[in-house]
C-alpha positions as CSV (number, residue, x, y, z in Angstrom):
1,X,21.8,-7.1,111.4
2,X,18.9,-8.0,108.8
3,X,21.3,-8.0,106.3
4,X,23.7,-10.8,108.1
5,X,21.0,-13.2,109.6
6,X,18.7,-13.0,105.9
7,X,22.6,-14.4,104.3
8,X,22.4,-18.4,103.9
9,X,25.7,-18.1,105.3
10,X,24.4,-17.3,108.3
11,X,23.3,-20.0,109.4
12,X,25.9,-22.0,108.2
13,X,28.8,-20.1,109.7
14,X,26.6,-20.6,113.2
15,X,26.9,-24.1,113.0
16,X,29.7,-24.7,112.4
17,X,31.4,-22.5,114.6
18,X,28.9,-23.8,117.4
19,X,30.3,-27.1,116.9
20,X,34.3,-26.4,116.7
21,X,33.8,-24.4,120.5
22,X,31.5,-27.5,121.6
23,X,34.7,-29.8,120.0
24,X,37.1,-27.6,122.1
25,X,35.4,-27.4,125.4
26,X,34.8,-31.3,125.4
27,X,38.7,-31.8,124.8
28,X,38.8,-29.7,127.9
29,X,36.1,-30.6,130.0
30,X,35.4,-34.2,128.7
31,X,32.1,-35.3,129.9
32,X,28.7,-36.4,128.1
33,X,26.7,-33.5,128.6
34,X,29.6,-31.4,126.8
35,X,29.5,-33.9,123.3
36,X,29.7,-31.5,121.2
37,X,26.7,-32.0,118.6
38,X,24.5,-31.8,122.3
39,X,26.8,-28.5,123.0
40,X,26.1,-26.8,119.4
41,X,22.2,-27.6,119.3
42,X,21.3,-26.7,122.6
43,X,23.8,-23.2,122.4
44,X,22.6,-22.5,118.9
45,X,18.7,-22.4,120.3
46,X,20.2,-20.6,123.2
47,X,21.9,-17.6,120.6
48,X,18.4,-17.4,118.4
49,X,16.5,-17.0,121.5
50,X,18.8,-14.5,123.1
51,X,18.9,-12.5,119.6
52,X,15.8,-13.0,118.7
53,X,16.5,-14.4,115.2
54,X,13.5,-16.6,113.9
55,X,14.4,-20.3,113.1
56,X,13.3,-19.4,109.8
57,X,16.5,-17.1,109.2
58,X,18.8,-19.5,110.8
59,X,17.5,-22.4,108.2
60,X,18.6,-20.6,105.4
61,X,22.0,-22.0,106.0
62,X,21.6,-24.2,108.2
63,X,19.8,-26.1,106.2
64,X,22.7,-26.7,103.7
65,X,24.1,-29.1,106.1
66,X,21.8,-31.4,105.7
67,X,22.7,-32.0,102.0
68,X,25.7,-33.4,103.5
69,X,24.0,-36.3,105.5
70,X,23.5,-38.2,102.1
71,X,27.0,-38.4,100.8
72,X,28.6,-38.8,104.3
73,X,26.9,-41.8,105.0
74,X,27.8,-43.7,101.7
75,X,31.3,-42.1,102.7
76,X,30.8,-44.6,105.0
77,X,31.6,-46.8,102.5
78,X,35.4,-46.3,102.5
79,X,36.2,-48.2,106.6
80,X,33.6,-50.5,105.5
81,X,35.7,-51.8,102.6
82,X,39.0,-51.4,104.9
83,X,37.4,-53.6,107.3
84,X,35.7,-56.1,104.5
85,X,37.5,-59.1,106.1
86,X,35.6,-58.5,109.8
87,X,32.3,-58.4,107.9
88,X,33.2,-61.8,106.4
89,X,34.3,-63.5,109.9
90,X,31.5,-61.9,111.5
91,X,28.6,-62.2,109.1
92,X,26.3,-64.2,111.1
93,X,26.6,-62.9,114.1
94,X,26.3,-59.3,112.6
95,X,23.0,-60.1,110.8
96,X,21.8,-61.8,114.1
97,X,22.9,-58.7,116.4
98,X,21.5,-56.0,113.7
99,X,17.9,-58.1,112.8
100,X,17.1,-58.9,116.9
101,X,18.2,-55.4,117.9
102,X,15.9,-53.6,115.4
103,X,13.1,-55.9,116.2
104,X,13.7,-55.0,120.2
105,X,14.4,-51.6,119.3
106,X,10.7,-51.3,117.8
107,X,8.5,-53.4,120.3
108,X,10.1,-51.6,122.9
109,X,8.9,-48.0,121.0
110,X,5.1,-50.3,120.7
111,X,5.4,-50.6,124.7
112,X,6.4,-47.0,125.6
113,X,3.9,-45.5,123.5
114,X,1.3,-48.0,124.9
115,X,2.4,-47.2,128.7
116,X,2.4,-43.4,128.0
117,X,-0.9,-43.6,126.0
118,X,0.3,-41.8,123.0
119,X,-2.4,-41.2,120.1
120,X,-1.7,-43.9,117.6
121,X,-0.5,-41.1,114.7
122,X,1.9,-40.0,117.7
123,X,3.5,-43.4,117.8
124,X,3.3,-44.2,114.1
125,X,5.4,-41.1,113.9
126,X,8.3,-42.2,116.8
127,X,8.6,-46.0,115.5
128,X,11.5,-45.0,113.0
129,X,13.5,-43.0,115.6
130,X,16.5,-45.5,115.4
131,X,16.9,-45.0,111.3
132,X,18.6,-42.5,109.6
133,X,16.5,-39.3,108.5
134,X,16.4,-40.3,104.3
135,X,14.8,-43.7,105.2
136,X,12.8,-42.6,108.7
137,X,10.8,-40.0,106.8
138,X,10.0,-42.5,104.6
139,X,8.6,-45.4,107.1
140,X,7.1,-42.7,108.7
141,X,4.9,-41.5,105.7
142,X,4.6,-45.5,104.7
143,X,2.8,-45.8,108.0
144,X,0.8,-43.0,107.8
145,X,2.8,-41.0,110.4
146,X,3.9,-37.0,110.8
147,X,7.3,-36.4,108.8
148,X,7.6,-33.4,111.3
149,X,7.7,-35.4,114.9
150,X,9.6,-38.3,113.0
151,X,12.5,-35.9,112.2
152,X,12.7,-34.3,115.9
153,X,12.5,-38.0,117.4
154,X,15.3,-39.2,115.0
155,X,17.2,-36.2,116.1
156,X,16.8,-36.2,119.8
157,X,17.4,-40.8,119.4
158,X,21.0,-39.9,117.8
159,X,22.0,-36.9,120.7
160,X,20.8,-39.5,123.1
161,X,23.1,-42.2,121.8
162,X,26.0,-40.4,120.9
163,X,25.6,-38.8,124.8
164,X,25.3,-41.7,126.5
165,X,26.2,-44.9,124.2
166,X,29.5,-44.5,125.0
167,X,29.1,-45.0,129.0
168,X,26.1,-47.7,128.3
169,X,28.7,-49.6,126.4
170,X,31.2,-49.5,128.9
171,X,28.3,-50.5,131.8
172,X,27.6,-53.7,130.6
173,X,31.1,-54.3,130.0
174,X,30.5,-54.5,125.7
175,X,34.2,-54.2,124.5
176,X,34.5,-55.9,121.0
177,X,34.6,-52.8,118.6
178,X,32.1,-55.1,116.1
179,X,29.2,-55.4,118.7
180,X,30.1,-51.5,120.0
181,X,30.1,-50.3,116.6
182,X,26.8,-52.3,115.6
183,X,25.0,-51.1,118.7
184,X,25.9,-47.4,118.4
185,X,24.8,-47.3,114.6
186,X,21.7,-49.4,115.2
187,X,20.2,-47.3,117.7
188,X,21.7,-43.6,116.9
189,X,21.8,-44.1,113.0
190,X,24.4,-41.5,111.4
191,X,24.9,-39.3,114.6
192,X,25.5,-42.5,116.7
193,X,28.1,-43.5,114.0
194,X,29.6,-40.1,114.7
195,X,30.1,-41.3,118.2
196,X,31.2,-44.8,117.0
197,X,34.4,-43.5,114.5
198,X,35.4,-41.5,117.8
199,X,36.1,-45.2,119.3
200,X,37.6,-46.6,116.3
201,X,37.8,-47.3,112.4
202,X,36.3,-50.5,113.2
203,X,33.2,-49.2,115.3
204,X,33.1,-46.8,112.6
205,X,32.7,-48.9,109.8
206,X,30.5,-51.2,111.6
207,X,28.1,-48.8,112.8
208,X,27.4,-47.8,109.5
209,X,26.7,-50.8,108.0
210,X,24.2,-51.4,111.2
211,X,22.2,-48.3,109.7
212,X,22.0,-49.7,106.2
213,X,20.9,-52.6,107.7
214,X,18.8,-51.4,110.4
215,X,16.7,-49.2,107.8
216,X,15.8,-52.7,105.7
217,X,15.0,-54.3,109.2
218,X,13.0,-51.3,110.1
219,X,10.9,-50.8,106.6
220,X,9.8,-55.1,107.1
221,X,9.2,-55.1,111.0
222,X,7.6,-51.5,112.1
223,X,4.6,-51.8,110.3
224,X,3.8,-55.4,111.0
225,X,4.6,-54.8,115.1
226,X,2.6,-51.4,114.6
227,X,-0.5,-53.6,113.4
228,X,-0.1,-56.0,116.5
229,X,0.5,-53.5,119.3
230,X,-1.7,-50.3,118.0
231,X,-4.4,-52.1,116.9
């Protein structure tokens, strides 16, 4: 067994395999709590504490996906240019939707962190939650925050959205793929943007210019709101 779990593949192999049953089991039982990147993270901690295989030995592998978060968001690139002409039509209105939603996005992370009296290293570290991991890590150490607690909240901020964005969206009745595309990728980064290419090419393409966006918005505002609401 020492010999399997100590192989890089190991790790690999687990999640993807996770994901492709949480992927089958949502096309049968379609619901948010079966999405299937919620499915493979919470039965992948399930399987290491069950067979007692450190997180250590899992990383090996697992770790090798995250090479992949890089080149899959230019990748992004690709519906962005197919829908070039939307962008054009829509610039203002996408600028305006992206800037104020990252400015509300981090006042409201100021006020929670105020309300639930969180020490001020605590909240430094949760402000970039909404940013995609390359650019989040670095806010975070900008702003003198942990890397470690930056990367769970930026984790936990993209299952959230790409659980429940979907349903939010259709609650307050937001139906143009531009503003559902924007929203998803401002608020759940790459993972939201998952979410947001499972609606359309268009939220797709959208959604991952909001995180290019976002992360600009994000490296200007945070620390300038974290001055006036931590101080």
């Amino acid at each position: 067994m020492l010999e399997v779990t100590s192989n890089p593949l190991f790790g690999l192999v687990l999640s993807i395999f996770m994901y492709l049953l949480g992927v089958k089991i949502n096309q049968r039982y379609p619901h948010p709590l079966t999405t299937p990147l919620l499915f493979a993270t919470v039965g992948i901690i399930i399987f290491l504490k069950l067979t007692g295989i450190s997180y250590e030995e899992y990383y090996k592998g697992g770790s090798m996906l995250n090479t992949l978060i890089a080149p899959s968001t230019v990748a992004l690139g690709l519906p962005l240019y197919k829908t070039l002409h939307l962008m054009k039509h829509h610039f203002r209105s996408i600028m305006l939707g992206i800037g104020i939603g990252a400015v509300v996005n981090v006042i409201a992370t100021a006020i929670f962190a105020r309300f639930f009296g969180l020490e001020k290293i605590v909240a430094l570290s949760i402000f970039p939650k909404s940013v995609t991991t390359a650019m989040a890590v670095g806010i975070s150490e900008k702003m003198s925050g942990i890397a470690t607690i930056t990367l769970v909240s930026v984790v936990a901020t993209g299952i959230l959205t790409s659980v429940i964005g979907a349903n939010v969206l259709k609650w307050f009745k937001i139906e143009d793929p531009v503003a559902q595309g924007i929203a998803l990728g401002g608020t759940g980064h790459a993972i939201g943007t998952g979410k947001a290419m499972e609606l359309g090419k268009v939220q797709g393409a959208m959604s991952g210019l909001s995180i290019g966006i976002t992360g600009v918005v994000y490296v200007v505002v945070a620390p300038l709101i974290a001055n006036i609401f931590l101080s």
